[in-house]
PATIVO-602042 format. One line per field, with one value per residue (C-alpha): residue number from 1; residue in one letter; z, x, y. Coordinates in steps of 0.05 Angstrom, whole numbers, always signed. Each point is the difference from the previous one (the first is absolute). Layout:
REM PATIVO-602042
n: c(NUM|...)
res: c(A|...)
c3: c(Z|...)
c1: c(X|...)
c2: c(Y|...)
//
This chain:
REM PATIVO-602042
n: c(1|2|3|4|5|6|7|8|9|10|11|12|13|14|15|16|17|18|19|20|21|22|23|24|25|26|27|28|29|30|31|32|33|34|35|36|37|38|39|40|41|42|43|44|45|46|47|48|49|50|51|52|53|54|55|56|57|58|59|60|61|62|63|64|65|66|67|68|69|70|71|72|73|74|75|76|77|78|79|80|81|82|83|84|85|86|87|88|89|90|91|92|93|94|95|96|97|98|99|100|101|102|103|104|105|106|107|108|109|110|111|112|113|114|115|116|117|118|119|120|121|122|123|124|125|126|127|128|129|130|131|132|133|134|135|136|137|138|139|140|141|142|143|144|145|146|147|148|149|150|151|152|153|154|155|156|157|158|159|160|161|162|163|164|165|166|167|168|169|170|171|172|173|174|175|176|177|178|179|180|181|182|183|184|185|186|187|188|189|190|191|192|193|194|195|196|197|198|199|200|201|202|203|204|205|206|207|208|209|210|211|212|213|214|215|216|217|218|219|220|221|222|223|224|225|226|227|228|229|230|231|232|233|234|235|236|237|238|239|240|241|242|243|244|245|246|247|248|249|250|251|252|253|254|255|256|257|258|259|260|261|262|263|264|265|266|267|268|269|270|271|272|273|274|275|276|277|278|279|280|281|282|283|284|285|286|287|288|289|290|291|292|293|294|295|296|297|298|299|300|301|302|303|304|305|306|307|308|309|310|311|312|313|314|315|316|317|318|319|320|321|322|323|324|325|326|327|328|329|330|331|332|333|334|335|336|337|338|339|340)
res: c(X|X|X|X|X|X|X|X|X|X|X|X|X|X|X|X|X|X|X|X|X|X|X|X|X|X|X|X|X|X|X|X|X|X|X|X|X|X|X|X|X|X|X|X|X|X|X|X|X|X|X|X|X|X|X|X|X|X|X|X|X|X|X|X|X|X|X|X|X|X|X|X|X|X|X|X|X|X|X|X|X|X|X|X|X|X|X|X|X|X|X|X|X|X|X|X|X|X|X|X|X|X|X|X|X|X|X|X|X|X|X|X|X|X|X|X|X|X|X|X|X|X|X|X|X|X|X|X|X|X|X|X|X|X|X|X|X|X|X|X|X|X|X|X|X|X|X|X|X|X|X|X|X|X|X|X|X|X|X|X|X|X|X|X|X|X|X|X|X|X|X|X|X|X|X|X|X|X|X|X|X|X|X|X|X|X|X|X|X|X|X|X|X|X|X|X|X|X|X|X|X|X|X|X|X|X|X|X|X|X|X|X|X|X|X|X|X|X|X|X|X|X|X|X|X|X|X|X|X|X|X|X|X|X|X|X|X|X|X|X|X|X|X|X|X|X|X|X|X|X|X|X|X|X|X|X|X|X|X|X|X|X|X|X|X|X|X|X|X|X|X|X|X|X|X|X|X|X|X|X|X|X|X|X|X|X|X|X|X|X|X|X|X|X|X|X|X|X|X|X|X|X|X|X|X|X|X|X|X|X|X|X|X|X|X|X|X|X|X|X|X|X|X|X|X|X|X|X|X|X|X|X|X|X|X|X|X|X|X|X)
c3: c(+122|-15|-75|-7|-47|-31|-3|-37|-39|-72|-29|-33|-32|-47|-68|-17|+61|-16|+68|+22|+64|+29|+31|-54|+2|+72|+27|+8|-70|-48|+47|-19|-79|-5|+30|-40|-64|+18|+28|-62|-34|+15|-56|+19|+62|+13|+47|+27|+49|-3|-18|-67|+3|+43|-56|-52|+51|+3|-78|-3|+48|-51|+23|-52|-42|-53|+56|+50|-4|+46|+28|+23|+64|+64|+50|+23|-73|+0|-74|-20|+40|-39|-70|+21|+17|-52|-14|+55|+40|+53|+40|+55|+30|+32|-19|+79|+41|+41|+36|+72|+17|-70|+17|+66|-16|-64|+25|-52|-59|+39|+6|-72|-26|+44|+14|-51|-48|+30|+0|-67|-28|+35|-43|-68|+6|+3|-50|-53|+24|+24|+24|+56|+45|+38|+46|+43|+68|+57|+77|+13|-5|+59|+64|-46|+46|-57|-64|-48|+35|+14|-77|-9|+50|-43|-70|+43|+16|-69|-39|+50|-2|-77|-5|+27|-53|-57|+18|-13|-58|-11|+10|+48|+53|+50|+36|+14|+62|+6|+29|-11|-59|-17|-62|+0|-10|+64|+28|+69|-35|-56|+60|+50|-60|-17|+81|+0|-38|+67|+36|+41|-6|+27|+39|+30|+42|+10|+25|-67|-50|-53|-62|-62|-71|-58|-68|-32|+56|+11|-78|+4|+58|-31|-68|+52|+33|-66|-22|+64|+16|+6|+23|+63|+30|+26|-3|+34|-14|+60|-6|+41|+51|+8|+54|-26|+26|-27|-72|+18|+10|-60|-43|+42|+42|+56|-5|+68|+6|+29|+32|-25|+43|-33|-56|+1|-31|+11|+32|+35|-29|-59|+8|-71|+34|+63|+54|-22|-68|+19|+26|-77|-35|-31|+2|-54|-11|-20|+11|+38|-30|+34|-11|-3|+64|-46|-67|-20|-63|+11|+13|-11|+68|-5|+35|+51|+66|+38|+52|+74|+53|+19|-70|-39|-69|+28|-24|+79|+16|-73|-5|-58|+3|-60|+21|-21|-66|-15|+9|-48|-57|+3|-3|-60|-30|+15|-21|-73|-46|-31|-80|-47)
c1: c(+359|+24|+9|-55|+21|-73|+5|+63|-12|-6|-71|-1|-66|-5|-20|-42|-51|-75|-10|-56|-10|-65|-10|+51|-23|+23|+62|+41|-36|+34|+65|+5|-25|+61|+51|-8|-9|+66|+35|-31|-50|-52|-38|-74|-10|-69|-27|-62|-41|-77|+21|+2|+14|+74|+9|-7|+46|+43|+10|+13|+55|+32|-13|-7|+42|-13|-7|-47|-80|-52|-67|-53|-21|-16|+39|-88|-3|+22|-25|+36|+71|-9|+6|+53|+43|-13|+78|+31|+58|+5|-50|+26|-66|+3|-83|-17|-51|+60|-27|-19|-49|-38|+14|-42|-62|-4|+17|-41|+37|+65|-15|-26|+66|+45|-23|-49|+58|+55|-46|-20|+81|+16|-60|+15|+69|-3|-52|+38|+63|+49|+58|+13|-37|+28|-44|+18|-29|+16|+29|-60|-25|+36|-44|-45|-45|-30|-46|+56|+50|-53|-10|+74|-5|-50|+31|+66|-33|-31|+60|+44|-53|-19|+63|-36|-64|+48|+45|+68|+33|-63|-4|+48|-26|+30|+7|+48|-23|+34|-8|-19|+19|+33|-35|-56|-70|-30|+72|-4|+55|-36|-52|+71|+16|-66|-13|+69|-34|-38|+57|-27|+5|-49|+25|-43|+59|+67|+29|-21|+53|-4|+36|+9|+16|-1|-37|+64|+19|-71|+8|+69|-18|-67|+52|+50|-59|-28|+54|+18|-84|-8|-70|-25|+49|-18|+69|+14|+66|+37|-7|+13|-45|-10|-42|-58|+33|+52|-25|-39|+68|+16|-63|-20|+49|-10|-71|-43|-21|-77|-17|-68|+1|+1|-47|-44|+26|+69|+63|+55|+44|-1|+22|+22|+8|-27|+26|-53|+30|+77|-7|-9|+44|+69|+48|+39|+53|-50|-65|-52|-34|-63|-9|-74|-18|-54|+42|-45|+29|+69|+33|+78|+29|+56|+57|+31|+0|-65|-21|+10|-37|-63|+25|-37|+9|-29|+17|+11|+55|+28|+89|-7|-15|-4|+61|-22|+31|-29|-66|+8|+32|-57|-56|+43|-1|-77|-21|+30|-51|-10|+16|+13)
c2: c(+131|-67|-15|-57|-57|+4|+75|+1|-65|+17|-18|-56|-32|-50|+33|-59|+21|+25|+38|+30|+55|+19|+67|+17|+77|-6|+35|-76|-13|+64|-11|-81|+19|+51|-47|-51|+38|+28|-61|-51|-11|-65|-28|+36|+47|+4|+59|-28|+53|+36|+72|+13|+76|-26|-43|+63|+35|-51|-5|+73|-2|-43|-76|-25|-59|-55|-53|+37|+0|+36|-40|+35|-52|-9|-56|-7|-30|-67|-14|+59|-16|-76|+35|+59|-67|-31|-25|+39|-34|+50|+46|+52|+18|+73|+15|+13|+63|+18|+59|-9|+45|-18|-68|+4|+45|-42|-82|-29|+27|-19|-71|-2|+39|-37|-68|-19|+29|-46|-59|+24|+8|-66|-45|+36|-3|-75|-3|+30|-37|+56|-23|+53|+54|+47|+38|+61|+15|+45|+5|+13|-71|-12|+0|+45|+44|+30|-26|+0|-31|-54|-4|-7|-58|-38|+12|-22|-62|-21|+11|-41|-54|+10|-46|-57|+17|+0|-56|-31|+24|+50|+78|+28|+49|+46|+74|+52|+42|+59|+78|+66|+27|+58|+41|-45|+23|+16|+12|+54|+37|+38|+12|+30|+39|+30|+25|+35|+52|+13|-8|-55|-76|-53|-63|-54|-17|+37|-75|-43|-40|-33|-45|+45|-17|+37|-37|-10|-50|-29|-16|-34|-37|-30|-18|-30|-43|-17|-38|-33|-28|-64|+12|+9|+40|+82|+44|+54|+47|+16|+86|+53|+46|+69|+39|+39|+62|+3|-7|+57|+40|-26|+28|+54|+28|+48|-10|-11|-73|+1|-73|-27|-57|-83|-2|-58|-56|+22|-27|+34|-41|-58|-65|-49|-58|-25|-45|-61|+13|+0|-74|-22|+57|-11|+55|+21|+58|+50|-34|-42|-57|-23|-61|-32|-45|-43|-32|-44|+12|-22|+70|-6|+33|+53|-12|+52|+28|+2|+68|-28|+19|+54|+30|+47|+37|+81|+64|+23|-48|-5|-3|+45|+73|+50|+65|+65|-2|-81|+31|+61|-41|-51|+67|+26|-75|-10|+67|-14|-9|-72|-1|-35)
//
């Protein structure tokens, strides 16, 4: 795989920052906690999130440091985001309903979690005068055909734009849009490795690809972004595709594959940047930047080469593919447990 200069860029955050991360229960949320507690040390990390038994849980597993602080909240409470950032210069903002078919039998709660909550992030944050907000999406915001990626879309488009709300020389906002990731919560590999029991593995489609990252890299590459923002701006890393099948090998081998047939809601292959996108995205050595079309606010432009042509960023027609052994190291990698 290629070495990644954010991957391999040593963490470095001021240790003056207050920080706060919602959905810091979340798998992205212990994985960021435990890097930088290892890497440095900020002034105040605040876990903000709506579970209070993860929080216990979280404690237990030994999170826990002088600077750091759990808040019970919700990203539906504005009132109570305004006094968890109370004097917080940074917010990563990871709080999100993620799952797609929960995400479609339930839209409501979707929008409210994943809308309302960005538009709710976006007017706190500049209430309580925080300099920075990071907010992570998905591929799947891309040409979403389902109600998450269309949820994605809108928080997408209010953090870009929450730029213009808070003004020159106000809070900073942007994204990072990434894929799926490996060891994540809801991941299809503890679901591979649980049905090679039976000896039998279920696949929607024997043909489908897509991006894969492990937590540890989703983690550097939000760090990367966050100290290279000038607000506005959605990054996405340049990583490497596998084909469903063949991770299957890789958790279950010798198993039968039985085709289900595309689930609802479900592509055959995921795209992180689209051809409307490329003709505003800068290219960099191991990223995109997509820049925003409206800058009202006076967006600084990167500089760099610019995608030509019918160009698209898709998991199908990707340069980069994960070898047999690429894809086993980043399973052994993922599949490490996240302490501190």
């Amino acid at each position: 795989m290629r070495k990644e200069l954010w991957y391999h860029a040593p963490v470095n955050i001021d240790q003056n920052l207050s920080i706060l991360v919602t959905g810091g229960t979340g798998s992205f949320g212990k994985k960021f906690v435990a890097t930088l507690l290892k890497g440095t040390h900020p002034r105040k990390l605040i876990v903000f999130s709506r579970d209070e038994l993860k929080q216990h849980e979280m404690r237990a597993e030994g999170f826990t440091a002088p600077c750091m602080r759990y808040f019970i909240g919700d990203v539906r409470d504005r009132e109570r985001l305004r006094r968890a950032m109370n004097g917080v210069d940074v917010v990563i903002h990871a709080a999100a309903l993620k799952h797609v078919p929960a995400c479609e039998y339930n839209p409501m709660e979707a929008i409210q979690t994943n809308i309302i909550g960005a538009q709710n992030i976006i007017n706190a944050a500049i209430d309580a005068g925080v300099k920075r907000v990071l907010a992570l999406s998905t591929d799947k915001a891309v040409n979403p055909v389902n109600l998450y990626g269309a949820t994605k879309l809108c928080a997408e488009k209010l953090f870009v734009q929450g730029n213009a709300y808070s003004g020159s020389g106000g809070t900073l906002f942007s994204c990072v849009r990434y894929g799926n990731v490996m060891g994540s919560r809801g991941s299809v590999v503890p679901l591979f490795r649980a049905q090679s029991k039976t000896g039998s593995i279920t696949l929607t489609d024997d043909r489908m690809t897509r991006f894969w990252l492990t937590l540890e890299q989703g983690v550097r590459f939000v760090l990367r972004c966050l100290g290279e923002m000038r607000g506005g701006e959605i990054f996405v890393p340049k990583i490497p595709s596998a084909r469903l099948t063949e991770l299957v090998e890789m958790v279950a081998p010798g198993c039968v594959h039985k085709i289900t047939g595309i689930r609802p809601g479900e592509k055959l292959h995921e795209c992180l940047l689209s051809e409307d996108e490329a003709r505003h995205t800068v290219e960099l050595p191991d990223m995109f930047v997509i820049e925003p079309e409206d800058d009202s606010w006076g967006f600084v432009r990167w500089k760099g080469p610019r995608p030509q042509g019918q160009w698209r960023y898709s998991s199908d027609t990707n340069t980069e593919w994960l070898s047999a052994q690429q894809l086993s190291n980043l399973l052994q990698e993922a599949e490490s447990p996240a302490v501190c």
